[in-house]
C-alpha positions in Angstrom: 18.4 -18.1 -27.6 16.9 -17.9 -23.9 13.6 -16.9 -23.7 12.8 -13.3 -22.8 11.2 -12.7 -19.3 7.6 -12.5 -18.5 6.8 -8.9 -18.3 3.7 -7.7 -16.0 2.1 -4.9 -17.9 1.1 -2.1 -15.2 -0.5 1.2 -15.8 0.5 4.5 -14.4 -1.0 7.6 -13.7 1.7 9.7 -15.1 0.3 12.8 -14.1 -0.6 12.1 -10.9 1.8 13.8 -7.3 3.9 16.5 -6.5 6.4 15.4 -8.6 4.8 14.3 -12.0 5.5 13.7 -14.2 9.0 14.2 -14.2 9.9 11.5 -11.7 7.3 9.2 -12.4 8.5 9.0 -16.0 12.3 8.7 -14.4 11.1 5.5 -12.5 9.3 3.9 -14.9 12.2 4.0 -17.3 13.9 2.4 -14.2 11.9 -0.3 -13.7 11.5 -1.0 -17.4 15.1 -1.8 -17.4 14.9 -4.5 -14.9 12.9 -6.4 -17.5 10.2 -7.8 -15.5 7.2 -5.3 -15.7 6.1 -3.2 -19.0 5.1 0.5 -17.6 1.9 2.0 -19.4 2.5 5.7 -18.9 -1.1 7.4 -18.9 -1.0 11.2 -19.4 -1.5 13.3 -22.5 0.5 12.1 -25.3 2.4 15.7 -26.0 3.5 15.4 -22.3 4.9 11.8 -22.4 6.7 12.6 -25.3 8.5 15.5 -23.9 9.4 13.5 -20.9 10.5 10.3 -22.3 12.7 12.5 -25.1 15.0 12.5 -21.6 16.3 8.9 -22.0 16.9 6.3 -24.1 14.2 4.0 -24.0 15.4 2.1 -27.3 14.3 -1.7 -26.3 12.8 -0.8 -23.2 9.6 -2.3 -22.5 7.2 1.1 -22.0 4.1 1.9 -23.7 2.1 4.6 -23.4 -2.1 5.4 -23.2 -3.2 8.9 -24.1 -5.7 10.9 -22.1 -7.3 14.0 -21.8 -5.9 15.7 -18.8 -5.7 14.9 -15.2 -7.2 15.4 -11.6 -5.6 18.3 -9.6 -5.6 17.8 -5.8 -8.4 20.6 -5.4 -10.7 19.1 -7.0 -13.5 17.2 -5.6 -12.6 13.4 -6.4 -16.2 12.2 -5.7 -17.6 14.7 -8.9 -14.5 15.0 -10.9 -14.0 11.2 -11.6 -17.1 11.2 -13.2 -17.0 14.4 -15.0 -13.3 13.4 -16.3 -14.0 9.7 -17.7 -10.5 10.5 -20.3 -8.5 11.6 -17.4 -5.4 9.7 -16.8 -6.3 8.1 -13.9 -9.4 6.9 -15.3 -7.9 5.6 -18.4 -5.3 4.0 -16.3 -8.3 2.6 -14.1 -10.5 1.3 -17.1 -7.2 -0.3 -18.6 -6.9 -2.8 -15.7 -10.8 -3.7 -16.2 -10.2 -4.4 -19.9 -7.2 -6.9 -19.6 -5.0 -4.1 -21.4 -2.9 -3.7 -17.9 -2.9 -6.2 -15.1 -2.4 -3.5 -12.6 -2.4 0.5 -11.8 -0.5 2.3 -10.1 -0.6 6.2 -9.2 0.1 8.9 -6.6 -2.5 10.7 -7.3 -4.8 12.2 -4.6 -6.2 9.4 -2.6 -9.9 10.4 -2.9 -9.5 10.4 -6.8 -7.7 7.2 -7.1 -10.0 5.1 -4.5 -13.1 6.9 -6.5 -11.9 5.8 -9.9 -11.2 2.4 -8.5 -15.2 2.2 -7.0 -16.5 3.4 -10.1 -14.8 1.3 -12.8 -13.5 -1.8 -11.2 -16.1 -2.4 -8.0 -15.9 -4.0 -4.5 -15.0 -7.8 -4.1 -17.9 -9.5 -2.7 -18.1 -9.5 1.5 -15.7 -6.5 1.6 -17.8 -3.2 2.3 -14.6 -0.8 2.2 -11.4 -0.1 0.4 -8.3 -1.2 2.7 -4.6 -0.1 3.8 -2.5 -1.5 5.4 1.1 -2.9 5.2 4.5 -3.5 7.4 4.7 -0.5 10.3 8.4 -0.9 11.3 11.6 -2.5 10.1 12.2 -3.0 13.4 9.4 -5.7 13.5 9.4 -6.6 9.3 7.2 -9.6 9.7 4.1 -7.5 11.5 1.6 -5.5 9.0 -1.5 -3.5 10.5 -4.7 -3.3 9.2 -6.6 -0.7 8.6 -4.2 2.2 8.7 -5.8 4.7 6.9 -9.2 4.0 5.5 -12.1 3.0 7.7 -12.2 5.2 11.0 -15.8 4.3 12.3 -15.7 0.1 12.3 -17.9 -2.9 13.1 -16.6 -6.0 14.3 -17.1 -7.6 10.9 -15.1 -4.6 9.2 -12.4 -6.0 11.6 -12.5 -9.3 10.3 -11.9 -8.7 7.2 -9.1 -6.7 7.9 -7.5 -10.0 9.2 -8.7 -12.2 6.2 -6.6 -9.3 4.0 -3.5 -9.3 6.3 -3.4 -13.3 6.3 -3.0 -12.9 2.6 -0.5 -10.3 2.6 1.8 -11.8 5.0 1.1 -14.9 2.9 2.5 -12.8 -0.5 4.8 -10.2 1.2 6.0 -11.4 3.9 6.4 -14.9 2.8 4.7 -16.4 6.0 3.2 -19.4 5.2 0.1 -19.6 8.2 0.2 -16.2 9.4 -0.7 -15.6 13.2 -3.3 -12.6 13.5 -4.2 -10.2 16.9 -6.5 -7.7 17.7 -4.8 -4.6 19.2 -6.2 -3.9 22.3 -5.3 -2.1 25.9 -4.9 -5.5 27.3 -4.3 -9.3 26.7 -7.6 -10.8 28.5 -10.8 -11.6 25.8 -13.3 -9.4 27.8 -10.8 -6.1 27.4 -11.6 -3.0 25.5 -14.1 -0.9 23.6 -17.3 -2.3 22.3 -15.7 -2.9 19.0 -13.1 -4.9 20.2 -15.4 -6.9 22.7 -17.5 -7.8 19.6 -14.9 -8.8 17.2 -12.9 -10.9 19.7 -15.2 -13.7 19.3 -15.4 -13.4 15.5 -11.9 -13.2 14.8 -11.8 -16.3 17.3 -14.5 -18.3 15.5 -13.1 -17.5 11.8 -10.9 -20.1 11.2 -7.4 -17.4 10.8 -4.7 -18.4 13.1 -6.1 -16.0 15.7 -3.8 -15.8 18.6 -6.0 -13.1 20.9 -5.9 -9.5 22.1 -1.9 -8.0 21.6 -1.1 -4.7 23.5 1.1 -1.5 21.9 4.3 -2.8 22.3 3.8 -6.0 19.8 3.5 -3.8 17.1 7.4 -3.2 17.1 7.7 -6.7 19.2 6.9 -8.9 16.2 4.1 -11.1 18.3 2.0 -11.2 15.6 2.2 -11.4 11.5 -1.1 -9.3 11.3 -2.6 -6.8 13.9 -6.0 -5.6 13.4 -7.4 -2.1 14.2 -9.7 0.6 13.0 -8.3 3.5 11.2 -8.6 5.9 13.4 -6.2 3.6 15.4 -4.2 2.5 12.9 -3.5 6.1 11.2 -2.9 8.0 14.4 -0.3 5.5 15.0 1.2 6.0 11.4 1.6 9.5 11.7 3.2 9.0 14.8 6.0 6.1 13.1 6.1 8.2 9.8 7.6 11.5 12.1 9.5 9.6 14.7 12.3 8.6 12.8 13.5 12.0 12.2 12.8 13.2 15.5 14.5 10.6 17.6 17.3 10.1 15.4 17.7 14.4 15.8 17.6 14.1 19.2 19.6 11.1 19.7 22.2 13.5 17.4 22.1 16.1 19.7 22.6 14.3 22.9 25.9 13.1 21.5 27.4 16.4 20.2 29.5 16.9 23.0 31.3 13.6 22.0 32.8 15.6 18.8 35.0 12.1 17.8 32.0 9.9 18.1 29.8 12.5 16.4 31.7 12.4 13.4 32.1 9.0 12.9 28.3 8.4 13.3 26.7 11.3 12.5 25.5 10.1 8.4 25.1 6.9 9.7 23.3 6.9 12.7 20.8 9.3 11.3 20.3 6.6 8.6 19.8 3.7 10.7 17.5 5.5 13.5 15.7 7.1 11.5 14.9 3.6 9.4 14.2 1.9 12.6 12.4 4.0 14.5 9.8 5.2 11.4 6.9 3.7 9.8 7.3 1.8 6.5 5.9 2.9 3.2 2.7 1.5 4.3 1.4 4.7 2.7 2.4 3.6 -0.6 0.9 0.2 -0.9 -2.3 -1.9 -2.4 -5.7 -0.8 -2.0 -7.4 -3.7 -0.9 -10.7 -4.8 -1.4 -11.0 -3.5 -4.7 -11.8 -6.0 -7.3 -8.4 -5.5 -9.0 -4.7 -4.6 -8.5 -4.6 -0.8 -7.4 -1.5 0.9 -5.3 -1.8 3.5 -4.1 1.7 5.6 -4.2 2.7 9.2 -1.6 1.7 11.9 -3.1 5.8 13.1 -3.0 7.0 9.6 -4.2 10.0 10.4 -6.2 11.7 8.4 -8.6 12.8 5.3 -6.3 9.2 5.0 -5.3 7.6 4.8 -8.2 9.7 2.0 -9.0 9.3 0.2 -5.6 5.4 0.5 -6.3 6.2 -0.7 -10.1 7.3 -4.0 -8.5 5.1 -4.0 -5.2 2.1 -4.2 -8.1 4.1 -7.1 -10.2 4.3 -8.7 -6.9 0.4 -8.5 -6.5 -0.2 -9.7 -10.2 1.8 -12.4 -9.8 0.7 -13.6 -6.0 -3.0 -13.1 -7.7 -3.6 -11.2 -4.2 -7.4 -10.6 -5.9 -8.3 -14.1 -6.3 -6.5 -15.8 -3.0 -8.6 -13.0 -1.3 -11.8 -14.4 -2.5 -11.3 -18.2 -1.8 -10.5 -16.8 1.6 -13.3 -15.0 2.0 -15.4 -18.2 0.9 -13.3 -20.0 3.4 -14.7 -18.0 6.2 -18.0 -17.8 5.1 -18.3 -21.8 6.3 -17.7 -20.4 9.5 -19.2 -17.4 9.8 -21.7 -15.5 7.6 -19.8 -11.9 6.7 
C-alpha cells in the first residue's frame, strides 16, 4: 500500500473577505483534494456546516475549529482583537502558536489580521515591523520588492532587513539559490538619493547579501535584480500603479486595434489575457506576512475561490521551506557583520 502524503495542516479564517465564506469554503475543499495540505476552517460551527453541506468532503482532509464570531471591516482592529479573543481569526491565530496548525491563512482586513498576528504569535528578534512583499511582474518573475505595503516612514536598517527577507524568499519561491539584492534608487552611483537611501547604501554593502548597488525604475520589470528594496510608500504606490495597469493598457491597446475588425477578433480574448497578465502586478497582495514569528498570509480581501487555494499552497510552501527559521539564522548571519 503506498504511503499517504504528508499533509501540512493550515488554518483559515473562514469568515474573513468579501466573499466568505462561501468561496473560502469552495477553495479549501479544492485544495483538500490535492492531498497535500489539511484546511482548518475557523468560523462558527452552524456556519461551516451549512457551507460544507455543498460538497462532498467524504475522505477529504478538512477539519474544522469553532469560534465565536468574526471581525467586520468597520471595526477598529487594534481594540477589537483584544476584545474578540474567540473570534475566528484569533482562534485561527492562537492555533498556529499551539502546534494545532502549522500555518494561517485569511483575507480578512489587514489591520485585524497583522494585530492578531502581534498579539498572539510576536515579532522575530531584529525585525521591528511586519513585512510585504513578493514578485511585481510576470514580465520580470525572478524580481520581488520589499516593502510593498507595510512600513511607509523607514530607516536604513528597516531597509536591510527588507533584503535579509527577500534573500530568503527568492531562496524558497523563486528557487534562486544566492539571490542578488538592489536598492531602488533615481540613479546607479552610491552617493544618489534621499537620506534613506544614502544611509542604507553602505549597510546593505557591508551586510554580507549579494548586494549588487543602487538599480533605477526600469529593473523592476528588467529582472536586474532577484530582490529590490524600498520603503512602502515606494513600494505601494508602485503596486497600485502594476495592480491597475494591466486592465488599462490591455483596454487601450484594444481600442487602438478596432479598426482592424479581422485582427480584432482573433485577438481580442486573448490579447486582453496576456496584456493584461504582463503588464499588472502579481498577487503580491496576497502573500506572507513576514517578520512575524510564524507562518501568516495574508490573502485580498475579494480573493475568490482560486485564491484561497493558491494561498492554501503558498502557506504549505512556507511550512515546508521553514521560511521562519532560515529567516533567523540569517538574521544571526548578519549580525557578525553588522549590529541590527
Amino acid at each position: 500500500m503506498a504511503e499517504p502524503k504528508h499533509r501540512v495542516s493550515i488554518a483559515i479564517d473562514a469568515m474573513g473577505g468579501d466573499y466568505a465564506p462561501q468561496e473560502i469554503v469552495s477553495g479549501a475543499v479544492d485544495a483538500a483534494k490535492g492531498g497535500s495540505v489539511e484546511p482548518v476552517l475557523v468560523g462558527p460551527q452552524s456556519i461551516l456546516d451549512e457551507e460544507l453541506a455543498k460538497y462532498d468532503t467524504s475522505g477529504l482532509p478538512i477539519r474544522r475549529l469553532d469560534a465565536e464570531g468574526f471581525i467586520k471591516e468597520e471595526e477598529n482592529p487594534a481594540l477589537v482583537v483584544r476584545r474578540k479573543p474567540n473570534s475566528s481569526v484569533a482562534i485561527a491565530t492562537k492555533s498556529v502558536k499551539s502546534g494545532e496548525a502549522a500555518a494561517m491563512i485569511g483575507a480578512t482586513a489587514t489591520g485585524s489580521l497583522v494585530t492578531s498576528a502581534l498579539q498572539y504569535l510576536g515579532m522575530i528578534e531584529g525585525i521591528d515591523r511586519p513585512v510585504i512583499g513578493g514578485v511585481f511582474s510576470t514580465l520580470a518573475p525572478k524580481t520581488a520588492i520589499f516593502d510593498l505595503g507595510v512600513n511607509m516612514d523607514c530607516k536604513p536598517r528597516h531597509l536591510l532587513t527588507f533584503a535579509i527577507i527577500g534573500t530568503i524568499y527568492a531562496r524558497v519561491f523563486l528557487n534562486v539559490p544566492n539571490p542578488t539584492v538592489a536598492l531602488l534608487n533615481v540613479g546607479v552611483e552610491a552617493g544618489k538619493g534621499n537620506q534613506l537611501a544614502r544611509e542604507a547604501y553602505p549597510l546593505l554593502k557591508e551586510s554580507g547579501l549579494n548586494f549588487i548597488g543602487n538599480v533605477e525604475g526600469h529593473a523592476i520589470l528588467t529582472g536586474e535584480a532577484n530582490v529590490i528594496v524600498c520603503d512602502a510608500f515606494v513600494g505601494n504606490c508602485l503596486f497600485k500603479l502594476g495592480e491597475s495597469g494591466g486592465p488599462i493598457v490591455a483596454g487601450y491597446l484594444l481600442d487602438k486595434i478596432k479598426k482592424y475588425p479581422i485582427i480584432s477578433q482573433l485577438l481580442r480574448g486573448k490579447a486582453k489575457r496576456t496584456v493584461a497578465s504582463l503588464a499588472s502586478a502579481n498577487s503580491v497582495g496576497g502573500g506572507l506576512i513576514w517578520g512575524i514569528d510564524g507562518v501568516v498570509v495574508k490573502m485580498h480581501g475579494h480573493s475568490k475561490a482560486p485564491q484561497v487555494t493558491k494561498a492554501l499552497e503558498h502557506a504549505r510552501m512556507a511550512v515546508e521551506g521553514d521560511v521562519v527559521n532560515c529567516l533567523k539564522a540569517e538574521l544571526a548571519k548578519i549580525k557578525e557583520h553588522i549590529n541590527l
